[in-house]
C-alpha positions as CSV (number, residue, x, y, z in Angstrom):
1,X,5.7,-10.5,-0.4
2,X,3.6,-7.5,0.6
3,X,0.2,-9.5,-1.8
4,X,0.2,-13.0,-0.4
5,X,-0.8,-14.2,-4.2
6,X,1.5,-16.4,-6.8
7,X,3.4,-15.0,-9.7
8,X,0.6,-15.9,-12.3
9,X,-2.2,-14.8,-10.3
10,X,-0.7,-11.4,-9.9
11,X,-0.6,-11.5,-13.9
12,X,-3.9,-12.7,-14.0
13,X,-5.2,-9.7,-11.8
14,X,-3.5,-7.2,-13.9
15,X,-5.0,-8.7,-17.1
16,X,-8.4,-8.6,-15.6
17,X,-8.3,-5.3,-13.6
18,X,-9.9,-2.0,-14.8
19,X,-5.9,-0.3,-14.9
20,X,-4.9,-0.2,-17.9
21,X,-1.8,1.2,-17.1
22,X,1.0,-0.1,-14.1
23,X,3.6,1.8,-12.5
24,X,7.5,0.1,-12.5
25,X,10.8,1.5,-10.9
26,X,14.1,0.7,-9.9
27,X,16.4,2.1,-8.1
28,X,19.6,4.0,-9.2
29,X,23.1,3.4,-7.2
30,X,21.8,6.6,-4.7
31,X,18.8,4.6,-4.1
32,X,16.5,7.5,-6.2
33,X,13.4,5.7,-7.7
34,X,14.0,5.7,-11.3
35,X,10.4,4.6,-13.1
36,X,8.1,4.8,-15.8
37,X,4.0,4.3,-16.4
38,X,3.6,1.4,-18.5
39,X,0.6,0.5,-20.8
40,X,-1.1,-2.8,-19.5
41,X,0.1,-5.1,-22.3
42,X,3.4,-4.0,-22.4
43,X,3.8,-4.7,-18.6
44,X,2.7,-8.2,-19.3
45,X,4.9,-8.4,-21.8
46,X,7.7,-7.1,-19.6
47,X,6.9,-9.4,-16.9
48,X,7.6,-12.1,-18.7
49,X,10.7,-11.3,-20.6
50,X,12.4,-8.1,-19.0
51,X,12.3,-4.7,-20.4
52,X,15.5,-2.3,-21.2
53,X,16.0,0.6,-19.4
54,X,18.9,3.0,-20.0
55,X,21.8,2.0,-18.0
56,X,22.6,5.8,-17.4
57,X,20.9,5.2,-14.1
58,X,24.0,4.0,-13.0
59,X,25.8,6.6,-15.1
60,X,24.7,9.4,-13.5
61,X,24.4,11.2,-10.1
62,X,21.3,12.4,-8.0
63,X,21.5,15.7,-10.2
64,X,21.5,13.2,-13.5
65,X,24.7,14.4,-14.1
66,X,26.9,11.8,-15.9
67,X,29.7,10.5,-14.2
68,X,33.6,10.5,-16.1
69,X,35.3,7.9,-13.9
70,X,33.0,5.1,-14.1
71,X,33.4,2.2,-16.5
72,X,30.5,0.3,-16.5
73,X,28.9,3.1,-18.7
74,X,29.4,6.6,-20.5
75,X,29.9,8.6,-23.4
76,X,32.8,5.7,-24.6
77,X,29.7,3.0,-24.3
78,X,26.3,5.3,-26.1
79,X,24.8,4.4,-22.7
80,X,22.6,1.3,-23.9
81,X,19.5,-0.3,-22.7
82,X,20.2,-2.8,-19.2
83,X,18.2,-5.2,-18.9
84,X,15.4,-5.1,-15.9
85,X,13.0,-7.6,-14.6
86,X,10.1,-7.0,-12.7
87,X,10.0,-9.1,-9.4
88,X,5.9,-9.8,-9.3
89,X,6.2,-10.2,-5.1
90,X,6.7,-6.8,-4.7
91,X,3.2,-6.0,-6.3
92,X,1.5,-3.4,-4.7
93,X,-1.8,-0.6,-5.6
94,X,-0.9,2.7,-5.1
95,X,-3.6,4.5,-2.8
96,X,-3.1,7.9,-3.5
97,X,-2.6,7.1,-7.7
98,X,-6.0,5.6,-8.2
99,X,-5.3,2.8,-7.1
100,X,-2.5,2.3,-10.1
101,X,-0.9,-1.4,-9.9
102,X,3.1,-0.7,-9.0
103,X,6.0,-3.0,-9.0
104,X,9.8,-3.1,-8.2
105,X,12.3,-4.2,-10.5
106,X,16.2,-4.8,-10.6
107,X,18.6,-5.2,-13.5
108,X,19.7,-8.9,-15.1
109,X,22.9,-9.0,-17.7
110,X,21.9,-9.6,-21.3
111,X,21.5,-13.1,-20.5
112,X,18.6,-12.7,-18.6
113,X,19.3,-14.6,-15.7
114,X,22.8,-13.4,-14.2
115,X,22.6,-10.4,-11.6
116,X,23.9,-7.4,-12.7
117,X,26.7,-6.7,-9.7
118,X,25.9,-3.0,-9.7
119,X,22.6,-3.3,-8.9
120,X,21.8,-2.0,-5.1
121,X,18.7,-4.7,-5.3
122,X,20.7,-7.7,-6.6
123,X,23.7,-6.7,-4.3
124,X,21.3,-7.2,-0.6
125,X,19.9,-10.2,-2.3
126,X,23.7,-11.6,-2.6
127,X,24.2,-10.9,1.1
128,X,20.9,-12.2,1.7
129,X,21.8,-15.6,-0.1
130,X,25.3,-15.7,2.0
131,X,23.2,-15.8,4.8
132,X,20.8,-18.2,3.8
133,X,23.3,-20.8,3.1
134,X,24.7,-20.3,6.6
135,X,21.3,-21.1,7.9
136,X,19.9,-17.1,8.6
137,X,17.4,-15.1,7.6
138,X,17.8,-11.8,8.2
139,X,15.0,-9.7,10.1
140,X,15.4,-6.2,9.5
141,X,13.7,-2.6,9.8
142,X,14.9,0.4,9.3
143,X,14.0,4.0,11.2
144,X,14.1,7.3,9.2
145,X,14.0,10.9,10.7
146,X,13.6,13.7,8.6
147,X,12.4,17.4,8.2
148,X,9.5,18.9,7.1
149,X,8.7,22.4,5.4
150,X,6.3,24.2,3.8
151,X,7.8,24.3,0.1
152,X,8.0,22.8,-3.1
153,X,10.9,22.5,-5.5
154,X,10.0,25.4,-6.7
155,X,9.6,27.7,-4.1
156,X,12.3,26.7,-2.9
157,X,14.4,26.7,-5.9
158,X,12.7,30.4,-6.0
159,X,14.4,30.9,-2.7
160,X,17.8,30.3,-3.8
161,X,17.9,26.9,-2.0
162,X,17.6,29.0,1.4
163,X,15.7,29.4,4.6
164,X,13.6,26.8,3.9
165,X,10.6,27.2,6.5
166,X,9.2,24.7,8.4
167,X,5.6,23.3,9.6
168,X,6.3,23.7,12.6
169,X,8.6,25.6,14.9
170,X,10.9,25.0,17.9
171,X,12.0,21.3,19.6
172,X,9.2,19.6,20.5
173,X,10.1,15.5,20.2
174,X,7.4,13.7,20.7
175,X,4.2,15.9,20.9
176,X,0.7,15.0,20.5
177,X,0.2,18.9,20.0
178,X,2.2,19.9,17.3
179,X,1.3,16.3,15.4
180,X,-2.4,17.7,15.6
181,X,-1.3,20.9,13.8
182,X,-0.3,18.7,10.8
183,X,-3.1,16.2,11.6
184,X,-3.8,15.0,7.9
185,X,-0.5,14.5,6.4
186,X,-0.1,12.2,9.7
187,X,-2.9,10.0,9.0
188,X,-2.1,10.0,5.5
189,X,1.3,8.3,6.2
190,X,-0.2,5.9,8.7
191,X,-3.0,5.0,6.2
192,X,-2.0,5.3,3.1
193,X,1.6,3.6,3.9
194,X,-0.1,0.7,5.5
195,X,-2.2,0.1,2.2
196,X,0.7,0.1,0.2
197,X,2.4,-2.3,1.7
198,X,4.4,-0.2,3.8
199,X,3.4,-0.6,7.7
200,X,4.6,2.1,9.8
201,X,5.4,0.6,13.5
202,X,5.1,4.4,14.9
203,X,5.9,7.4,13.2
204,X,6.0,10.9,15.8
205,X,7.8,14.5,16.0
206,X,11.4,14.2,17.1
207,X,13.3,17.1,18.6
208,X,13.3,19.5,16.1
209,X,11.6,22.1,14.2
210,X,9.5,20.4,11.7
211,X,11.4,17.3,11.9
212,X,9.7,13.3,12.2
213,X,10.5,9.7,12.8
214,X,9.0,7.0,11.5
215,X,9.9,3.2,12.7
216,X,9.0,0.8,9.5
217,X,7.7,-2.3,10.6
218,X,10.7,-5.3,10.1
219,X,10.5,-7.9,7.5
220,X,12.5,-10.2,5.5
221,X,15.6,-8.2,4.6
222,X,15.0,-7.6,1.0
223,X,11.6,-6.4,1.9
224,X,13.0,-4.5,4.3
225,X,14.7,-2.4,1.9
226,X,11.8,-2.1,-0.5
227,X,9.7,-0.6,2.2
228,X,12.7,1.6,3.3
229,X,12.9,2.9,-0.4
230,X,9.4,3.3,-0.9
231,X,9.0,4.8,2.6
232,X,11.5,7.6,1.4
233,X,9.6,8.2,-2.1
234,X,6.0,8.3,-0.5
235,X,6.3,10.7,1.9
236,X,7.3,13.1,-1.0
237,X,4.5,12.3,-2.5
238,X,2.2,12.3,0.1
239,X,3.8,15.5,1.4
240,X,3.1,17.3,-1.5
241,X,-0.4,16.9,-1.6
242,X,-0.9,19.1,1.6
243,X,2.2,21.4,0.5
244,X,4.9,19.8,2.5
245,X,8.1,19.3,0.8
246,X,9.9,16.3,3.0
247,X,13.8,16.1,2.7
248,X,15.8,13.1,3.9
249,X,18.9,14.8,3.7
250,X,21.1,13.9,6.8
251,X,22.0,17.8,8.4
252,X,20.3,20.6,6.4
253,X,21.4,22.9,9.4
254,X,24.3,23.2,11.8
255,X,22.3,24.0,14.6
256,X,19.4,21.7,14.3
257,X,20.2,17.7,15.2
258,X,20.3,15.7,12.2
259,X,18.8,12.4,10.2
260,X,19.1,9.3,10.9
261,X,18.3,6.1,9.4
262,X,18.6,3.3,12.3
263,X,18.7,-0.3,11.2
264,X,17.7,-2.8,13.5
265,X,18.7,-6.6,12.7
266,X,17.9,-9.8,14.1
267,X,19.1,-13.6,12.4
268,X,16.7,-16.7,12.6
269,X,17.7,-20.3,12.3
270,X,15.6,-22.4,10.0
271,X,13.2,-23.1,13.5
272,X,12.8,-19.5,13.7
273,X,14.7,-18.9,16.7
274,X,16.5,-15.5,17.1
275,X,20.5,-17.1,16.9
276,X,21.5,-13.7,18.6
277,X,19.3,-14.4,21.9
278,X,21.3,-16.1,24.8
279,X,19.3,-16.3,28.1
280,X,22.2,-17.1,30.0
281,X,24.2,-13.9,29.0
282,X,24.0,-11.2,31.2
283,X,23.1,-8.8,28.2
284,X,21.4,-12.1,26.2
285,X,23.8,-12.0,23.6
286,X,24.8,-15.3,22.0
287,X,28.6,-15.8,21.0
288,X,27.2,-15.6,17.5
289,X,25.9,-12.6,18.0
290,X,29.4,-11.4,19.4
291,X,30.8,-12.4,16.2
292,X,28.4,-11.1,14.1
293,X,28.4,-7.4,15.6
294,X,32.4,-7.8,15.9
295,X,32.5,-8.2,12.0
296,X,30.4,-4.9,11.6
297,X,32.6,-3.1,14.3
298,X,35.4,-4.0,12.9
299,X,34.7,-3.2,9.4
300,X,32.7,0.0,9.5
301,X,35.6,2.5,9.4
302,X,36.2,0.6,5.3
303,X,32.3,0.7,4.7
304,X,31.2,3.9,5.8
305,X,29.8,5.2,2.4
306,X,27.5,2.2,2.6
307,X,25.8,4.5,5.7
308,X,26.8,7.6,4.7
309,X,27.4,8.3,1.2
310,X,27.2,12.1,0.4
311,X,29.4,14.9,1.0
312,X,26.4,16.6,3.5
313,X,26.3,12.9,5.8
314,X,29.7,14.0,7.5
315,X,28.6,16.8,8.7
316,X,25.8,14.9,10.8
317,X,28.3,12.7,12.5
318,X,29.8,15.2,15.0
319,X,30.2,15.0,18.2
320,X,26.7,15.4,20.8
321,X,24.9,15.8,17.7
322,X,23.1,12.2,18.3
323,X,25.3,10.4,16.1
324,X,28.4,8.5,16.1
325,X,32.1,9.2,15.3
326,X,34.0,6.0,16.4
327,X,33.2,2.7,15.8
328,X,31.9,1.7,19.1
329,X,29.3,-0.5,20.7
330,X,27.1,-0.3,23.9
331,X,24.4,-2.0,25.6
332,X,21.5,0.4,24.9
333,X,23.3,3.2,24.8
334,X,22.7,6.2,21.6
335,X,25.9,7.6,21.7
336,X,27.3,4.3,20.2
337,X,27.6,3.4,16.6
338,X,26.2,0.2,17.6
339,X,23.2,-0.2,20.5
340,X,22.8,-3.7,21.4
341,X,19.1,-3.9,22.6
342,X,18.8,-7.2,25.3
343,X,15.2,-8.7,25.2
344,X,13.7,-11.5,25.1
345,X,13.9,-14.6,22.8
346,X,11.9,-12.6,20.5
347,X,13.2,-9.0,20.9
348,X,17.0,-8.9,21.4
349,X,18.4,-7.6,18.0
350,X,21.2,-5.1,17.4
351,X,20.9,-1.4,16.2
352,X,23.5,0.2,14.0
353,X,23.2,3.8,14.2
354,X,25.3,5.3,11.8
355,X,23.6,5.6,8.7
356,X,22.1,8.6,8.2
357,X,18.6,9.5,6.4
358,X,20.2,10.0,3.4
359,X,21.1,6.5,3.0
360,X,20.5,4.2,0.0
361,X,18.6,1.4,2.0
362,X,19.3,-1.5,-0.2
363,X,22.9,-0.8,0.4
364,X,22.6,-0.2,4.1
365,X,21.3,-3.2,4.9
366,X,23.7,-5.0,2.6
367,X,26.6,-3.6,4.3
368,X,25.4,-4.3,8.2
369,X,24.2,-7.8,7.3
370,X,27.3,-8.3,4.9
371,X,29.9,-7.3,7.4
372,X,28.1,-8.8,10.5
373,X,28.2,-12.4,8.6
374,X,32.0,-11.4,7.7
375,X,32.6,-11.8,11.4
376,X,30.4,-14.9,11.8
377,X,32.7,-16.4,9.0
378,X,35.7,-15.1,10.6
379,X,35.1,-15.7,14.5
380,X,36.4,-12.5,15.1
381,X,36.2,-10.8,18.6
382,X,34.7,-8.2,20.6
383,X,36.0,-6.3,22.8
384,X,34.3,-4.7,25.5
385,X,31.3,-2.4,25.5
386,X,31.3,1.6,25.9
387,X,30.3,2.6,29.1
388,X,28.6,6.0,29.4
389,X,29.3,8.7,26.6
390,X,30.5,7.6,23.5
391,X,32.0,10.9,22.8
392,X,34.5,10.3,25.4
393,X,35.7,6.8,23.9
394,X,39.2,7.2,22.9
395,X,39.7,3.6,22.6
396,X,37.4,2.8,19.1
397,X,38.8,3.2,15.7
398,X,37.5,6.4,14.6
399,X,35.2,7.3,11.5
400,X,36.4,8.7,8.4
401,X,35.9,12.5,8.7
402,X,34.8,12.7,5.0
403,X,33.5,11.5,1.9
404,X,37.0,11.3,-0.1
405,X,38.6,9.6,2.9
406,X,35.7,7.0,4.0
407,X,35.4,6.7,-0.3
408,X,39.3,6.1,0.0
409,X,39.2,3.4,2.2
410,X,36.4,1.8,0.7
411,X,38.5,1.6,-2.2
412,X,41.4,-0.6,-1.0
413,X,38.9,-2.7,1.3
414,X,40.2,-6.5,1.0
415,X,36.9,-7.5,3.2
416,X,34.6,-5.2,1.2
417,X,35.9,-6.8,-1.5
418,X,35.3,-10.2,-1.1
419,X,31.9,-9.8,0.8
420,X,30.6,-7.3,-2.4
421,X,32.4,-8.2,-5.3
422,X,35.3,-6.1,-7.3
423,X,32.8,-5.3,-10.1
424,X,30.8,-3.5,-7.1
425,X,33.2,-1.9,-4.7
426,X,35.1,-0.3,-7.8
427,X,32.2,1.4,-9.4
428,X,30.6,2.7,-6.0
429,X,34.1,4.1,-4.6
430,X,34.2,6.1,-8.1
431,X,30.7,7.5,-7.4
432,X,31.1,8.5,-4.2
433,X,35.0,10.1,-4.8
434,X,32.8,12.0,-8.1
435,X,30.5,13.3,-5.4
436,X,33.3,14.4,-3.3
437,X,34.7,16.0,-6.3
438,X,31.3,18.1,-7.2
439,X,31.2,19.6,-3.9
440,X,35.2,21.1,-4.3
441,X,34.1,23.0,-6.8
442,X,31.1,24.7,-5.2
443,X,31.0,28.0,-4.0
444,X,28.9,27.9,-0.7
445,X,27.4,30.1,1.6
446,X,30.0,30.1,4.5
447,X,32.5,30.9,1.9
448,X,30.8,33.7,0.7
449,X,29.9,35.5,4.1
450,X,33.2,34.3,5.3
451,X,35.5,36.3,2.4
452,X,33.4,38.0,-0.1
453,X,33.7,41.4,2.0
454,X,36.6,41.3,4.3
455,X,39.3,39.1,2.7
């Protein structure tokens, strides 16, 4: 809870405050903030008994265009109000807004009470609860890279979607120098972040023209994701107050490395000891730690669109492009999908490093912590670790090579199935195979230079 305060103080601040308006969002299956400004009175109102909020946000893509395979919603339903509640711990001000009060929200049914399955929010809290009444808490934090450039949408848009330039030039990972050049959109994320509830561990240039890395600091997994979502959104809006357009998306450009969007994970027992940590392992790894990274390595080949779920996320997990394409594991080794990280008692954790920047974070973290507890429950085995480059593993099950295939597989997932739900799995293996399906009917650059002349 990012304001150590109860549920009716909160209330009781808002009512007394000078604001007399609140921000609220939610976010859509892509993990896009969907909000509204709301006058004081009706966000007390709201808080107590919900508010509707068109349930096209899980009707419709990142372009808000409506899906046609989906049955939770659509032209057959009118799309209706959903039901949303406001969740009063994630009350935060908004620095940059005036200060403007700003909550979080996730979608009920009509009864109020019941999660809605679809939602990303209420689907980590499910994983959350599994793990809870096993006897963890998850400990998470996520790690986002992404590029910067002098733009805005329009420009940009003005530009034909091309050649987007960025504020800075060449590979310079971690410099002092060119973070000076961009000095006050720096401290604006360090600052501004941190009064928002959003602590940045350590944020500097990574190898790349333009391009950063932030590390969030961990948390309790569902505010874990929160800050991960609201990470993404502020640096937009941060960025474009000193004309820097930020974009999370995984590989804007084939020669350049792409984005990432590390999750580090750690499970505590209800005395607050790290259950992965095992001083008498050689790499400090627990047997339940074994089983729990077994379980992820075992099913990330049927969950991939969890970490990568656009068309453009394939394209960053190539080979020597700092990303994975098996499902491997190492002891701190970056050219596995999964870096075990030996520390102490307090430190040892594991790193999955397939998702990209792109991700939805909510669903990230659902799948690793989902899938790592699948092989908890399960006992399942691991077998041994990659030594050297992971690129020359020929040993680990490989990735999907694509959206429709890693979409496919999701699909007919027994294990996705019973960790998610049905109601889940169905409807997010129909929005990722009607993103596959948008980008077969695009005409794209490559094509273009490729044939227009010569063919």
């Amino acid at each position: 809870m990012p304001v150590e305060i109860t549920s009716r103080e909160v209330l009781e601040r808002i009512q007394g405050g000078a604001a007399q308006k609140v921000k609220v969002a939610i976010t859509d299956i892509d993990g896009v903030l969907r909000g509204k400004y709301m006058h004081r009175e009706k966000f007390l109102s709201a808080a107590e008994s919900g508010f509707g909020f068109c349930n096209v946000v899980f009707g419709w893509d990142s372009s808000d265009t409506c899906y046609d395979n989906v049955g939770y919603t659509g032209w057959h339903s009118g799309y209706p109000d959903a039901l949303a509640r406001l969740d009063l711990g994630t009350y935060r001000n908004v620095p940059w807004d005036n200060g403007v009060p700003f909550f979080l929200g996730e979608f009920v049914e009509a009864d109020g009470r019941t999660p809605l399955a679809i939602c990303p929010r209420q689907l980590l809290k499910k994983v959350v609860a599994r793990a809870q009444a096993m006897g963890f808490a998850p400990a998470c934090g996520m790690e986002f890279e992404w590029f910067n450039f002098k733009e805005t949408p329009q420009s940009f848009r003005d530009k034909g979607y091309m050649r987007p330039e960025p504020i800075t030039p060449g590979m310079f990972g971690y410099s002092l120098l060119r973070a000076g050049q961009n000095r006050p959109f720096m401290n604006a994320l360090m600052d501004e972040l941190l009064a928002f509830g959003v602590p940045i561990e350590a944020l500097h240039t990574e190898t790349g023209p333009g391009v950063l890395e932030a590390a969030i600091l961990y948390g309790e997994a569902v505010e874990a994701g929160d800050r991960a979502v609201l990470f993404k959104a502020s640096a937009k809006e941060i960025g474009a107050r000193y004309g820097i357009m930020p974009s999370f998306m995984a590989k804007w450009n084939e020669k350049l490395p792409g984005c990432s969007g590390h999750i580090h994970q750690s499970l505590q027992n209800e005395s607050g000891n790290n259950v992965l940590y095992d001083a008498s392992d050689p790499h400090k790894m627990s047997k339940l730690f074994r089983h729990y990274l077994a379980g992820q390595v075992q099913l990330l080949p049927e969950l991939l669109p969890f970490f990568a779920p656009t068309v453009n996320s394939y394209k960053r997990l190539v080979e020597g492009a700092w990303a994975p394409t098996r499902s491997s594991w190492g002891i701190d080794n970056r050219t596995t999908a999964f870096r075990v990280i030996p520390g102490s008692a307090k430190s040892t954790r594991l790193e999955t490093r397939v998702s990209g920047s792109d991700v939805n974070p909510y669903l990230a973290l659902a799948a690793a912590l989902g899938s790592g507890l699948y092989g908890i429950e399960h006992e399942l085995e691991l077998d041994a670790p990659i030594v050297g480059s992971g690129y020359a593993d020929q040993t680990s099950a490989k990735l999907p090579s694509n959206l429709y295939e890693a979409a496919t597989r999701l699909s007919g997932s027994q294990a996705a199935r019973e960790i998610f739900g049905q109601a889940f799995v169905e409807h997010y293996a129909a929005t990722r195979l009607w993103e596959w399906r948008q980008s077969q009917t695009a005409v794209t650059s490559w094509e273009m230079e490729r044939y227009f002349e010569i063919i």
